[in-house]
N, C-alpha and C positions, 0 to 999 in steps of 0.2 A: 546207739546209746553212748554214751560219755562218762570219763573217770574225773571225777572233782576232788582235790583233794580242800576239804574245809576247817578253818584254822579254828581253835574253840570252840570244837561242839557241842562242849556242854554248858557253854553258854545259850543265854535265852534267844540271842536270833539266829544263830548257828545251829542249834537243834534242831528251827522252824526250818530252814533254809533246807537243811539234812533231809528232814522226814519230806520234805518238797520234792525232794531230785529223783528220792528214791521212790518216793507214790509214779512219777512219772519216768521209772525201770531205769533210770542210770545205776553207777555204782558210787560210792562215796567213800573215800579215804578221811577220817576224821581226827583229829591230835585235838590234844588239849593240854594242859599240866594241872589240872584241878586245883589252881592255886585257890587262897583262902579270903581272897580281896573280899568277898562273905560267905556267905555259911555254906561249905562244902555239899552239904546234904542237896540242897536244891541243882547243884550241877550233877552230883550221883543219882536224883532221879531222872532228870533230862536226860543224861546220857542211858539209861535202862531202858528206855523206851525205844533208845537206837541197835543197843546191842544187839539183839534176837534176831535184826530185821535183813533180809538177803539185801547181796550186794553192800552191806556195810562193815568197815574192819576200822578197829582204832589202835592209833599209837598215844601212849602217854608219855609228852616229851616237850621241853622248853624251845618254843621258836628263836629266844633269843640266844640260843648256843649255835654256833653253827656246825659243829660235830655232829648235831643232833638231828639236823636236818640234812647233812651229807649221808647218812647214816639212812633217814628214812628216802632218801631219793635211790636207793640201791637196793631198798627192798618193796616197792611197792611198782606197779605197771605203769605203761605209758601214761601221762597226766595230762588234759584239755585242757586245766584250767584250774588256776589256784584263787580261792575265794577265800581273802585271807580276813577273818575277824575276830581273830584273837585279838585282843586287846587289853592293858590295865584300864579300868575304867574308872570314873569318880571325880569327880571335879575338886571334891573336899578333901578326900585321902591323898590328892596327887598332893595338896602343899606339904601333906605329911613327910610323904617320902617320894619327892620328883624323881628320883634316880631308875626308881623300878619303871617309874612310867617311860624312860627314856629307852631302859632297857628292850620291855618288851613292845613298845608303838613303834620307836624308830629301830632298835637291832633288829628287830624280829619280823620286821617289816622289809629290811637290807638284805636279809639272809635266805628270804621266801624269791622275791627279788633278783637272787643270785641264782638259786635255785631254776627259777623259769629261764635264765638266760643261758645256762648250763645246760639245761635238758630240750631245750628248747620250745615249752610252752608259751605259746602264745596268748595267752588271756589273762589275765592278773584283775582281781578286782578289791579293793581295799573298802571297811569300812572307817568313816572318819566320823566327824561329829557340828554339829550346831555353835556348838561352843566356838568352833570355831570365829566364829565371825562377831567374837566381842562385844561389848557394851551398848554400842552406838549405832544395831544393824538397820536397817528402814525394815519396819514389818508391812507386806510380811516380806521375808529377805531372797531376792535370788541370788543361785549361785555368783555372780558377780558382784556380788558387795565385797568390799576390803574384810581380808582374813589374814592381817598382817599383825594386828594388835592381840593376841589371845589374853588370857585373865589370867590364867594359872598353868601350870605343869602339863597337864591334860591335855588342853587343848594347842599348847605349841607342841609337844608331841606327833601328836595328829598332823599339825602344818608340815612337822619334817619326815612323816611317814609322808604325805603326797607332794611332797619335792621332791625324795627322793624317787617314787615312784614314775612321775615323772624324767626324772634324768632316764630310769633306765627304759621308758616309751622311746626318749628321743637317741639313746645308745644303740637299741637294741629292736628297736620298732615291735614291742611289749605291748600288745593290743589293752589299755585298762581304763578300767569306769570305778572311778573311785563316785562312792555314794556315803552323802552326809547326814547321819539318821538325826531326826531330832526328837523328842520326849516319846517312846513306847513302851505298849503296857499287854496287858492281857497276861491267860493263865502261863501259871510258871515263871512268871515274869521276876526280876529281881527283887528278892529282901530287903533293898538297901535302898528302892525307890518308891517314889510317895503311895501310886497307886498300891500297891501291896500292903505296906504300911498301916497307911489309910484303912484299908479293909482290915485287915488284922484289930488295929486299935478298936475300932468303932463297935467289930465282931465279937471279940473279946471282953468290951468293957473297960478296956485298959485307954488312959491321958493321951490324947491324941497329942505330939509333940511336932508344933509348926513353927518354922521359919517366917519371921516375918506378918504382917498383918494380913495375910491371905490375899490380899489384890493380887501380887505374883502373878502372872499367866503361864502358862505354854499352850503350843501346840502336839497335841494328843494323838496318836496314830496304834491302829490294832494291831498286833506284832503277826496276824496272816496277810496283812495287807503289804506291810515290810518287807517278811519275809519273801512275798511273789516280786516286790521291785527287785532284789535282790535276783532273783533266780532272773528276773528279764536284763537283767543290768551283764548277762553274758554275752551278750549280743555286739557282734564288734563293734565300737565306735571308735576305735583311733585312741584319743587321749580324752575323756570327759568327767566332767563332776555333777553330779545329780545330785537334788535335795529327795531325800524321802523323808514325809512320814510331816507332822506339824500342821494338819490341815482342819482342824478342828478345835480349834483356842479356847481353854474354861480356865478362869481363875479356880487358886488352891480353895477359895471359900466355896466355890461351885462345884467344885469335883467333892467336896466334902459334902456337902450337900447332895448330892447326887448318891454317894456312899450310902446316906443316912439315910435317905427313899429307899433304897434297895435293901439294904440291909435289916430295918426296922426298928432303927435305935441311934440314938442321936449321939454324937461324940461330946463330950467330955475335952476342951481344948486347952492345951497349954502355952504361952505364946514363946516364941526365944527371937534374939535378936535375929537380921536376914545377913548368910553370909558375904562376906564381901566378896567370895571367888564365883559368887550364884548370877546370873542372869536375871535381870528384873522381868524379861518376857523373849519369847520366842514363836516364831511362826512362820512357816515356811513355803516360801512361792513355790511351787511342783510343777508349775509349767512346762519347762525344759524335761521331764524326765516323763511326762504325757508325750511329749509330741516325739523324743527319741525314742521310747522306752516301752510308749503304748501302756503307760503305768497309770491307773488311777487307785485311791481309796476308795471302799465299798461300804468297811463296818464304820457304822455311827456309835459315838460314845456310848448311848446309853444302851446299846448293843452290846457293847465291847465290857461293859461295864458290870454286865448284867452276866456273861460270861466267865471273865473273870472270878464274880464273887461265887460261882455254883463250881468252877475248880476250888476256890476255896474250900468252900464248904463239903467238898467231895473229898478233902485231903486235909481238912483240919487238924487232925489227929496228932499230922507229925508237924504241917505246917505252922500250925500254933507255937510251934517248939523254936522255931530259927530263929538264930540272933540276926536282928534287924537293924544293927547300929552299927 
């Protein structure tokens, strides 16, 4: 069995990826800094369902200090493999304040990085993002399309977390599979993205608030289907980039619709301008990380969907309560 240690695990696919390693008897070293990019409460539950669990231990501590990571490399055991997905996330908040993003995507990503090359781990896996590949991708997009144009703070972040990850494969012969998630959802999932949202408005009663005139698309993926790319994405490949997740494309008017079958109550919509740092559509060729990766999707939307709203509703109580802005 194998020690991982996993960068934000109280995040929504660091938790999945966590509660993955350890169903199948590894152990798991987890950090996070519970920062507030939203509502705290939702990463204090994901991480509670990890605490109890054998073979898991967490540090609370910023990847972008590097004190703080010299510091946990001297107190925890030999490491297989750092599966790093902490990340500032958000497309919209990055124009807020790019600084953090740069902080934690690229230092924090240099520092993990330095880490494996120091102790000598071999595996390194990074997650990036969709975003990456700008305005003008061919859907659906493989990993070779130009990812040279990003839109906002975010996503050139992400470019120079896998450049540099990169330099240090080609420094230090760093076995790493950096994986580009593109729109997931499911229980637990983020406050501050549409499915959640979505469900919450429609459940509640409360003015569903949309970007845009709903054509928007993405591509949709169930965050256990992610999660398992994730955990196969250990498997050496040298230097490689995989798309996960994108494999099932419904405009916002559909997925609303979708919400409104399920749930038993029609939303109430308010329109607002689409912003300019958003993607008009997304969706992602998986090709390549099938035939490396042995990776497919299983759960279908209105599977995933139907999922989703019964964690809600199983957790309403408090879920109702989180700020989703």
């Amino acid at each position: 069995m194998a020690n991982y240690l996993v960068t934000g695990v109280a995040g929504f696919i660091a938790a999945r990826v966590a509660e993955m390693l350890l169903d199948a008897g590894h152990t798991v070293v987890g950090i996070d800094n519970l920062n507030d990019a939203y509502d705290v409460r939702m990463k204090e539950y994901r991480l509670k369902q990890l605490q109890d669990r054998k073979g898991f231990s967490f540090h609370r501590l910023d990847i972008s200090i590097w004190e703080n990571i010299e510091r946990l490399s001297i107190s925890v055991e030999r490491l297989d493999a750092v599966i790093n997905l902490a990340a500032r996330a958000g497309v919209r908040a990055s124009v807020e304040n790019p600084w953090v993003y740069v902080d934690t995507n690229v230092t924090g990503t240099l520092n993990l990085l330095e880490l494996c090359q120091r102790q000598g781990i071999s595996k390194f896996i990074l997650a990036s993002t969709s975003s990456i590949y700008g305005a003008d991708a061919p859907l659906p997009t493989p990993e070779s399309a130009d990812s040279a144009r990003p839109l906002q703070a975010y996503a050139a972040s992400k470019k120079g977390a896998e450049a540099m990850a990169h330099a240090y494969h080609y420094l230090y012969d760093i076995d790493v599979s950096i994986v580009r998630f593109f729109t997931v959802y499911g229980p637990a999932g983020r406050p501050d993205m549409s499915v959640f949202r979505f469900i919450r408005w429609i459940t509640e009663g409360e003015t569903l608030q949309l970007n845009g005139d709903g054509t928007q698309s993405r591509g949709f993926t169930y965050i256990d289907d992610i999660a398992r790319g994730v955990v196969q994405g250990v498997k050496p490949v040298g230097f490689e980039i995989f798309n996960l997740g994108g494999h099932e494309v419904i405009e916002m008017n559909g997925l609303i619709n979708l919400i409104e079958k399920n749930v038993g109550r029609e939303a109430n919509i308010e329109y607002h301008p689409f912003p300019k740092a958003d993607m008009k559509a997304n969706q992602a060729d998986v090709t390549k990380a099938g035939e490396q990766l042995g990776w497919e999707p299983v759960v279908g939307m209105e599977e995933g969907i139907s999922r989703t709203i019964a964690w809600y509703n199983e957790n309403r109580q408090w879920a109702k309560e989180l700020e989703i802005v």
